[in-house]
C-alpha positions in Angstrom: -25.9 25.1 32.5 -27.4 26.7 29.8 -24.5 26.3 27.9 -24.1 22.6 28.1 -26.5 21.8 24.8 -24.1 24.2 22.7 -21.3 22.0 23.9 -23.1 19.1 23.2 -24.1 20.8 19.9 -20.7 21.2 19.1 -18.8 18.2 19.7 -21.6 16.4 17.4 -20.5 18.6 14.8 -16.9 18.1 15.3 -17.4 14.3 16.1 -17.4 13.3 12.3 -13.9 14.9 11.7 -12.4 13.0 14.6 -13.7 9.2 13.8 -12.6 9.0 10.5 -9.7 6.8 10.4 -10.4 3.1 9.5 -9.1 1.5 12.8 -7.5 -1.7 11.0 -6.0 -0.2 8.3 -4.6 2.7 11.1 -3.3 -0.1 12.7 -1.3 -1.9 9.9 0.1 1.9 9.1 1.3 2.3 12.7 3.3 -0.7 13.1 4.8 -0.2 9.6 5.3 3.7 10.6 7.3 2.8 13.5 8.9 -0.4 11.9 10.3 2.1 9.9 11.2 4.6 12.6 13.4 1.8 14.3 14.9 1.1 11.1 15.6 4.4 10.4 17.3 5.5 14.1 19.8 2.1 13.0 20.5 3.6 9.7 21.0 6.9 9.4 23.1 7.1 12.8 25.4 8.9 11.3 22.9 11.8 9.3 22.0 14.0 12.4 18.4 15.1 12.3 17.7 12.5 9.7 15.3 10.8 12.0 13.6 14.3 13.9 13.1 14.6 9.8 11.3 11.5 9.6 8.8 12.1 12.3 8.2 15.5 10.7 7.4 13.8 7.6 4.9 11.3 9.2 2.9 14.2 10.7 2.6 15.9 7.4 1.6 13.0 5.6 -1.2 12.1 8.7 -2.8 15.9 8.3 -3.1 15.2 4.2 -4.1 11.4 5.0 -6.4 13.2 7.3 -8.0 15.8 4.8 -8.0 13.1 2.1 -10.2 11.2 4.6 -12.8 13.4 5.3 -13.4 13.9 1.8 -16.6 12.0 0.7 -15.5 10.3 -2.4 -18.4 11.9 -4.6 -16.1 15.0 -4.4 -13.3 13.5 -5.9 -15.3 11.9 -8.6 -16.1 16.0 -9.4 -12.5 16.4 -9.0 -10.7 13.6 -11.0 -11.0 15.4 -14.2 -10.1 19.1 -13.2 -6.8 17.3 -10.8 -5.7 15.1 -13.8 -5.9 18.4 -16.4 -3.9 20.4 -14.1 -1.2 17.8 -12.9 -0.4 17.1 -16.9 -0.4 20.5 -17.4 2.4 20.7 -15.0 4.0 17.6 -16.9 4.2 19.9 -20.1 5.8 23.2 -18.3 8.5 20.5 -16.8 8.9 19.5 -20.4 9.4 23.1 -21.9 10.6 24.9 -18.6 11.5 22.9 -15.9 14.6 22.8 -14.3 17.6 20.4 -14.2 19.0 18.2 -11.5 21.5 15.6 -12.0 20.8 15.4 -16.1 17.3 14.7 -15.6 14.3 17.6 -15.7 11.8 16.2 -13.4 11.2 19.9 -11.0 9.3 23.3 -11.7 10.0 26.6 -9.6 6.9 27.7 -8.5 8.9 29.9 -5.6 10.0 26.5 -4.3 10.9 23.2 -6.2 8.2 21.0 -7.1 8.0 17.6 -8.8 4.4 17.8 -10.2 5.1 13.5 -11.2 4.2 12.7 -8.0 0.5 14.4 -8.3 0.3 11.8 -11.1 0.5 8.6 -8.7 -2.7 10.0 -7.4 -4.8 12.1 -10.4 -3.9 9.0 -13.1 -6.0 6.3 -11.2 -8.3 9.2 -10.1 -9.3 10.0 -13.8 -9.1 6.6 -15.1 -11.6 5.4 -12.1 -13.9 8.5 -13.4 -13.9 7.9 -16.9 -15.0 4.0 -16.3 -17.6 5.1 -13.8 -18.8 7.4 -16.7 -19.0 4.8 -19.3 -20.8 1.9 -16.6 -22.6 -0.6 -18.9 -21.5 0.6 -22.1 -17.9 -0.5 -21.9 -16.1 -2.0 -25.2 -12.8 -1.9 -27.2 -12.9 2.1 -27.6 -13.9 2.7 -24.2 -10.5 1.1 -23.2 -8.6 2.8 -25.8 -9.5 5.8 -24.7 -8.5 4.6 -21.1 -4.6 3.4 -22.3 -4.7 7.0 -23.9 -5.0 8.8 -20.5 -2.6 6.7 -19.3 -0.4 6.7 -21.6 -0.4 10.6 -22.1 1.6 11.0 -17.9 3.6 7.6 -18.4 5.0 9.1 -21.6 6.2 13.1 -20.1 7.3 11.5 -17.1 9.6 9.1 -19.0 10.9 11.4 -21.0 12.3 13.2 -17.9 13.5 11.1 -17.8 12.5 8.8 -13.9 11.6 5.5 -15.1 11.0 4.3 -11.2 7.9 7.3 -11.0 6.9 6.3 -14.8 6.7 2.5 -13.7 4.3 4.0 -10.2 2.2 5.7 -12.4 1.6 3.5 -15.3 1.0 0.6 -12.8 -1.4 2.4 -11.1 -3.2 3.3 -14.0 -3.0 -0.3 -15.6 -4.4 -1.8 -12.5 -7.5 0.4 -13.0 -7.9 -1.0 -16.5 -8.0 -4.2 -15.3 -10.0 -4.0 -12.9 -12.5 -2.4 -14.9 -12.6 -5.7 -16.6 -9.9 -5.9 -19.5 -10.0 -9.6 -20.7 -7.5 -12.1 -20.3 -7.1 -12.3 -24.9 -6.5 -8.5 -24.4 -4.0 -8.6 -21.7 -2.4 -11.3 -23.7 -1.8 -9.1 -26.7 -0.7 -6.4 -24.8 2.4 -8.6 -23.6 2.7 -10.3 -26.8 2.8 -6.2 -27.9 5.6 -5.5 -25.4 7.9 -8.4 -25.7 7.8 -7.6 -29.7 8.8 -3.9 -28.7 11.6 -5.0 -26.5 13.8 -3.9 -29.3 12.9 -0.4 -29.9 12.3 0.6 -26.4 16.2 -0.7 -25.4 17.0 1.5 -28.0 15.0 4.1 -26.6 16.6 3.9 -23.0 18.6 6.3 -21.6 22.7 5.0 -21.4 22.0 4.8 -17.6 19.0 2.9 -17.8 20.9 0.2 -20.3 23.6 0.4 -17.9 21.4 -0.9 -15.3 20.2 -3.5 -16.6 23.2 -4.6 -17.8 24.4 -4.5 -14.3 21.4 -6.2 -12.9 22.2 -9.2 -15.5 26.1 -9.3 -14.2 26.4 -7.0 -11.0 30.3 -8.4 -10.5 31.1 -6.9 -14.1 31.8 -3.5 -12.4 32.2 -4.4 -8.6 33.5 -1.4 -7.6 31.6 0.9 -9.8 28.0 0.7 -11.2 27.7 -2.9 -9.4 28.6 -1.6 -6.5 25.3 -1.0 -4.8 23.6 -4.4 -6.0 26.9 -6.2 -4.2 26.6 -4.7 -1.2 22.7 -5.0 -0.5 22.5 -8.2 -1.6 25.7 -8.7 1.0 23.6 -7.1 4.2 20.6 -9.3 3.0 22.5 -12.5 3.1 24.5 -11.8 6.0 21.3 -11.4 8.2 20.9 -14.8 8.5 17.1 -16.4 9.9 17.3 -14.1 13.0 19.4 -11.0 11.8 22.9 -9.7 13.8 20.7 -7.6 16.4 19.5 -3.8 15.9 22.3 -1.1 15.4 24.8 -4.2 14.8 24.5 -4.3 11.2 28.3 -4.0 9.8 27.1 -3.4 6.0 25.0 -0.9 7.4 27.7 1.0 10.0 30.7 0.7 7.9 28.8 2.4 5.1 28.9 0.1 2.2 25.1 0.2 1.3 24.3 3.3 -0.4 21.1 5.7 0.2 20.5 3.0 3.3 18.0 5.5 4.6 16.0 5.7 1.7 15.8 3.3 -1.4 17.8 0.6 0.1 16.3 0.5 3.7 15.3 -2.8 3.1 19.0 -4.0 3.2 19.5 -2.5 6.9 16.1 -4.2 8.1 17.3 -7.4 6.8 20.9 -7.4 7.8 19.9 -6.5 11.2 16.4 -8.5 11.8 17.4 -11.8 9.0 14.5 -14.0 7.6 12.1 -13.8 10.6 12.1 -9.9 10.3 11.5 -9.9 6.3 8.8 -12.6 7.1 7.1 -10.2 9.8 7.6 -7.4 7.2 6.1 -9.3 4.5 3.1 -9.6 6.7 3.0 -6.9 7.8 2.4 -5.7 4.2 -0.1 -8.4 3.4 -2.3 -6.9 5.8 -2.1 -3.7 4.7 -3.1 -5.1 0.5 -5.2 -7.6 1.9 -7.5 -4.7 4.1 -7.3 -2.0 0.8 -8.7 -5.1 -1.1 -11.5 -5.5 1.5 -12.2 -2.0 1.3 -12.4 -2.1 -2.2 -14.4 -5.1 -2.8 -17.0 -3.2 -0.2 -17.1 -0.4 -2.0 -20.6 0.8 -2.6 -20.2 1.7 -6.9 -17.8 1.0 -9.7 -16.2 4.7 -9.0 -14.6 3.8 -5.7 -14.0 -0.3 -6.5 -11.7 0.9 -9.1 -10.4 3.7 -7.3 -9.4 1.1 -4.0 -8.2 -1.3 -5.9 -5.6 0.8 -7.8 -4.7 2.3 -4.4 -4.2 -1.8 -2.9 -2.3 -2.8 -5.9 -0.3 0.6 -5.9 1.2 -0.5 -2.4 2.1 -3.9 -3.9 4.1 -2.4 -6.8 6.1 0.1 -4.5 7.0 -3.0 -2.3 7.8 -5.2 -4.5 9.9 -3.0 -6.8 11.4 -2.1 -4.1 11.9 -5.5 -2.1 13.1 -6.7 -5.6 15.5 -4.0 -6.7 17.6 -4.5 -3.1 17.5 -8.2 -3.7 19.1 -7.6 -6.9 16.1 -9.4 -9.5 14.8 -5.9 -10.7 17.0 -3.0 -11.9 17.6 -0.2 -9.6 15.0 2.6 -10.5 14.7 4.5 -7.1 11.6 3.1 -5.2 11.0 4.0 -1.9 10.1 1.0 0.7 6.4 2.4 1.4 6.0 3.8 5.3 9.6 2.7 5.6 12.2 4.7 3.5 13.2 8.3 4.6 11.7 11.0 2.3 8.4 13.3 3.1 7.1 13.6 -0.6 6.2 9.7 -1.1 5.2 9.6 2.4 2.5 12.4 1.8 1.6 10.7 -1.5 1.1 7.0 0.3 -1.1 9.0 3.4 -3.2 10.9 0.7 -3.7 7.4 -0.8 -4.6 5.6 2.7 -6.6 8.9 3.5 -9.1 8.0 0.5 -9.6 4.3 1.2 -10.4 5.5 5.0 -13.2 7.8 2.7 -14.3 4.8 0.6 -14.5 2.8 4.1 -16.3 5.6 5.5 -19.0 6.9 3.2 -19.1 3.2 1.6 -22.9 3.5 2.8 -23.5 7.3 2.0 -22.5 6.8 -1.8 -25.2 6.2 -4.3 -24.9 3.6 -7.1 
């Protein structure tokens, strides 16, 4: 008996640790999780271990979504600057020493291969959301020039890689903060006039693969059997789906193996050939939900730190499915996306539970955090 208050003692300690996933949000992740499971089993029926590998994934990126969590979100306003610094540190020893893989040097050997660009999904919005919480009340022109320097600084080493797809991630992620933070509507307006002035010199810029793409995005059936190829295809399984689909596992795109990387980047084809226009509407939904609840979160969110912080997080989702919803459906080029909580592949899925992990600490600590 005497033993019974320790317990007690105990539990109330450990109690916090255990209550800290937002139960909506968890929700919205688990029925996307296991969307993408079932997806999965049907596509990659012929990869053995492909889906074991998937589950592994998923409990990896729960113990970081986890840790991320219970991490009160003053701790990674004392963090943004030191993570950021480090992860374009990492950018620059790519640059002079990183190693090659399929023409492009996006890895370091640090014992085992690492692609330090994905830390910048996360530390970009991180240091953007800590440098406007610095500057609360005294925002103007400079304050956001210094902002589109920061971002600019990762979009640019990771483009010249080069991996345009994790370039397009991060500088999205970043812009949304920049908006948020309350860039006005004559700025933004510039900043497009800007870019459609510099069409030009960045096609000239490009990489002859990245031209080819879009070339081939323009006029897929130019090169049907070669760099077309893909686009035909998925846009092929998507039609063929139908309003109701052709039934799980009876997919012929899918099981005769004419969409490439089905398990990964072009997921999205298999899920539509096989469940039609009532599956992508559920999808789509499904999806809403989760943007919709990071926006609530966000708009909750108890200082300017943490509003900016969600919100990047909430629009970040959007980007990843609609790049990736769009490149499959052949209107955007193919850049290598990954369909969020969907596609096969443990290093996004660890990047999108970290990211879920610090809403849940927003949602959590939104009453512990000081203004």
């Amino acid at each position: 008996m005497a033993h019974f208050p320790e317990r007690r003692s105990l539990s109330r300690r450990l109690k916090p640790y255990f209550t800290v996933f937002d139960p909506a949000l968890s929700l919205i992740l688990f029925l996307l999780l296991c969307t993408g499971l079932v997806t999965l089993s049907s596509a990659g029926h012929d990869f053995p271990g492909r889906l074991e590998g998937q589950i592994r994934n998923i409990i990896a990126a729960f113990v970081f979504m986890w840790a991320a969590a219970v991490v009160p979100p003053q701790t990674l306003l004392r963090l943004a600057v030191p993570i950021y610094t480090f992860g374009v540190a990492l950018l620059l020893a790519v640059a002079t020493v990183g190693i090659i893989k399929k023409g492009a040097r996006r890895w370091l050997h640090v014992g085992v291969d690492i692609q330090p660009s994905e830390i910048m999904k996360i530390a970009t919005p991180l240091m953007l959301a800590w440098y406007f919480q610095t500057r609360a009340g005294i925002l103007n022109w400079k304050s956001f020039a210094v902002a589109a320097l920061l971002l600019l600084i990762p979009f640019g080493l990771i483009a010249k890689q080069p991996d345009l797809g994790t370039a397009l991630l991060v500088g999205g992620s970043g812009f949304f903060v920049i908006f948020l933070a309350g860039l006005s509507w004559k700025a933004l307006g510039a900043l497009f006039a800007a870019g459609c002035a510099g069409l030009p010199v960045a096609w000239s810029m490009m990489h002859d693969y990245q031209r080819e793409r879009v070339m081939t995005l323009i006029d897929p059936t130019s090169d049907p059997l070669g760099k077309g190829f893909h686009i035909i295809q998925s846009t092929i399984a998507i039609g063929s789906g139908g309003v109701t689909g052709k039934g799980y596992m009876k997919g012929t795109q899918a099981y005769l193996e004419f969409i490439p990387e089905r398990t990964t980047d072009f997921i999205f084809s298999v899920y539509s050939e096989e469940f039609g226009l009532v599956g992508n509407l559920v999808l789509l939904f499904l999806y809403l939900l989760l943007i919709g609840r990071a926006m609530m979160i966000a708009a909750n969110a108890p200082n300017l730190f943490t509003r900016l912080l969600a919100g990047s997080v909430a629009m970040m989702f959007f980007v990843y499915a609609f790049v990736n919803m769009g490149m499959v459906s052949g209107i955007l080029p193919v850049v290598g996306v990954p369909l969020p909580f969907m596609s096969y592949g443990g290093t996004a899925l660890i990047t999108l539970g970290l990211c879920s992990g610090i809403l849940m600490s927003i949602q959590r600590h939104r009453k512990l955090v000081q203004t």
